[in-house]
C-alpha positions as a Markdown table, in Angstrom:
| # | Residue | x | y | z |
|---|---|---|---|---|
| 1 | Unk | -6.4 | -14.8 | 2.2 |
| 2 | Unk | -2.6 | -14.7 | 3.2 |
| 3 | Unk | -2.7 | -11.0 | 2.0 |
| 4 | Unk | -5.1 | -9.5 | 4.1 |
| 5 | Unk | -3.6 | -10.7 | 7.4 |
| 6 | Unk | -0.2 | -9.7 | 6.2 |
| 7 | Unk | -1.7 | -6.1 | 5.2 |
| 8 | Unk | -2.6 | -6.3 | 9.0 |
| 9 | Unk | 0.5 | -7.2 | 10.3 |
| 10 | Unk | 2.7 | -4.6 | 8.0 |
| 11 | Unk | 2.9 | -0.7 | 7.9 |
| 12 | Unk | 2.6 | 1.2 | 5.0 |
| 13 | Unk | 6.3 | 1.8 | 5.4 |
| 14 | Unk | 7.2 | -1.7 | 6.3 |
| 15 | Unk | 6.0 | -2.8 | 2.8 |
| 16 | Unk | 6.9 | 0.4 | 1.2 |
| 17 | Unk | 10.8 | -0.3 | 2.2 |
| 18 | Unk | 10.7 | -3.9 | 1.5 |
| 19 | Unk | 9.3 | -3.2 | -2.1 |
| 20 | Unk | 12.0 | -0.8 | -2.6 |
| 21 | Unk | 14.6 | -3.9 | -1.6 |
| 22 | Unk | 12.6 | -6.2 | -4.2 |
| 23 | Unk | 13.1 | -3.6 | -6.6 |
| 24 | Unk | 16.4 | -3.4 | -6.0 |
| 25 | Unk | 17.0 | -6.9 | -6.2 |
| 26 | Unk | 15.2 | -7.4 | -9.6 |
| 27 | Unk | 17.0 | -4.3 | -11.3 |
| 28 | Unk | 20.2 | -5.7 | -9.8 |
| 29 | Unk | 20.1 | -9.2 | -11.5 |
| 30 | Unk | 22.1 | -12.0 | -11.4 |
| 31 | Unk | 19.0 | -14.4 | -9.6 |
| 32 | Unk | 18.0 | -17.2 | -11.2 |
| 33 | Unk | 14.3 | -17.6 | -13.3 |
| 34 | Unk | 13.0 | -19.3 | -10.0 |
| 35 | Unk | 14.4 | -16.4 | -7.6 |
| 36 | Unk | 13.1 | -13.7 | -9.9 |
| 37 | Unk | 9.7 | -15.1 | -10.3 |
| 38 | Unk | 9.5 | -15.0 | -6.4 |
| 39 | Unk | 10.6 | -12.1 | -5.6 |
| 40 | Unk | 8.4 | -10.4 | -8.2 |
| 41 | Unk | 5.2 | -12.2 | -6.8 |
| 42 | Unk | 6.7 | -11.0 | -3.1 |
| 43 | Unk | 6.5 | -6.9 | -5.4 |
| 44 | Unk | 3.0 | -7.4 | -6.4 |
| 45 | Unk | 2.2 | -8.5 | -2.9 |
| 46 | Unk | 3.6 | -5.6 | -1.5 |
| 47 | Unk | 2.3 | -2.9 | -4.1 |
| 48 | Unk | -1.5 | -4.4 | -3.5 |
| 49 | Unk | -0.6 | -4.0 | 0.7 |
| 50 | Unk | 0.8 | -0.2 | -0.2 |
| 51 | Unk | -2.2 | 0.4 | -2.7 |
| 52 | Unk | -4.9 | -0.6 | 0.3 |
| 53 | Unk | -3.2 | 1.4 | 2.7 |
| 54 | Unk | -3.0 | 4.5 | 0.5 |
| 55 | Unk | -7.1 | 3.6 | -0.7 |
| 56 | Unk | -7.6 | 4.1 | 3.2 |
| 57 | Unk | -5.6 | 6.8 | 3.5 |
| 58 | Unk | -8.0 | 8.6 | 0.5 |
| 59 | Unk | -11.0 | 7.3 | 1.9 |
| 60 | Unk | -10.6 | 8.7 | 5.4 |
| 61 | Unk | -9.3 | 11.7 | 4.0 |
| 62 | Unk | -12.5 | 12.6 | 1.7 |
| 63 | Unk | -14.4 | 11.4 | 4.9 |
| 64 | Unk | -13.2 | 14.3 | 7.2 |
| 65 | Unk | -12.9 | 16.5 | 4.0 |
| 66 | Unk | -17.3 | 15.6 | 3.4 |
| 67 | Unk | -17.9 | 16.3 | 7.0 |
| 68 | Unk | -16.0 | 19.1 | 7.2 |
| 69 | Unk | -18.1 | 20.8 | 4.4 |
| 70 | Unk | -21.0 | 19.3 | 5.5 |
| 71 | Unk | -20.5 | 21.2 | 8.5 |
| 72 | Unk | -19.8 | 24.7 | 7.1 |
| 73 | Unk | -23.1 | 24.6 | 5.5 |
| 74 | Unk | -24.7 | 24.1 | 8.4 |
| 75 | Unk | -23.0 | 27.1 | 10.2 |
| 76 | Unk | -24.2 | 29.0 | 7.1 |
| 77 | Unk | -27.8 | 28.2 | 7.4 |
């Protein structure tokens, strides 16, 4: 999948700022249907890269948060 590799490639603030500019684009108007639709499938594409990044983000976050609890109780004991 296209996606994934790109998720790779791109930063959480590389597809962060180049939603933003999509955005921008779509709210601006003045593209034609065929422009629009791509740039819209380009957003989605973009918000599911951001989305994985910030699922990570979570993840490893309640990772270090578990272990970090895991290891107070074990200096209680």
């Amino acid at each position: 999948m296209a996606g994934t590799d790109e998720a790779t490639v791109l930063g959480y603030e590389q597809a962060r700022d180049e939603l933003i500019e999509v955005v921008r684009k779509l709210e601006a108007g003045g593209t034609s249907l065929e422009d629009s639709l791509a740039l819209w499938e380009r957003g989605e594409e973009l918000a599911k890269i951001c989305r994985r990044w910030l699922e990570g983000a979570r993840a490893r976050l309640d990772a270090s948060l578990a272990e970090e609890k895991g290891e107070g109780d074990r200096e209680e004991a």
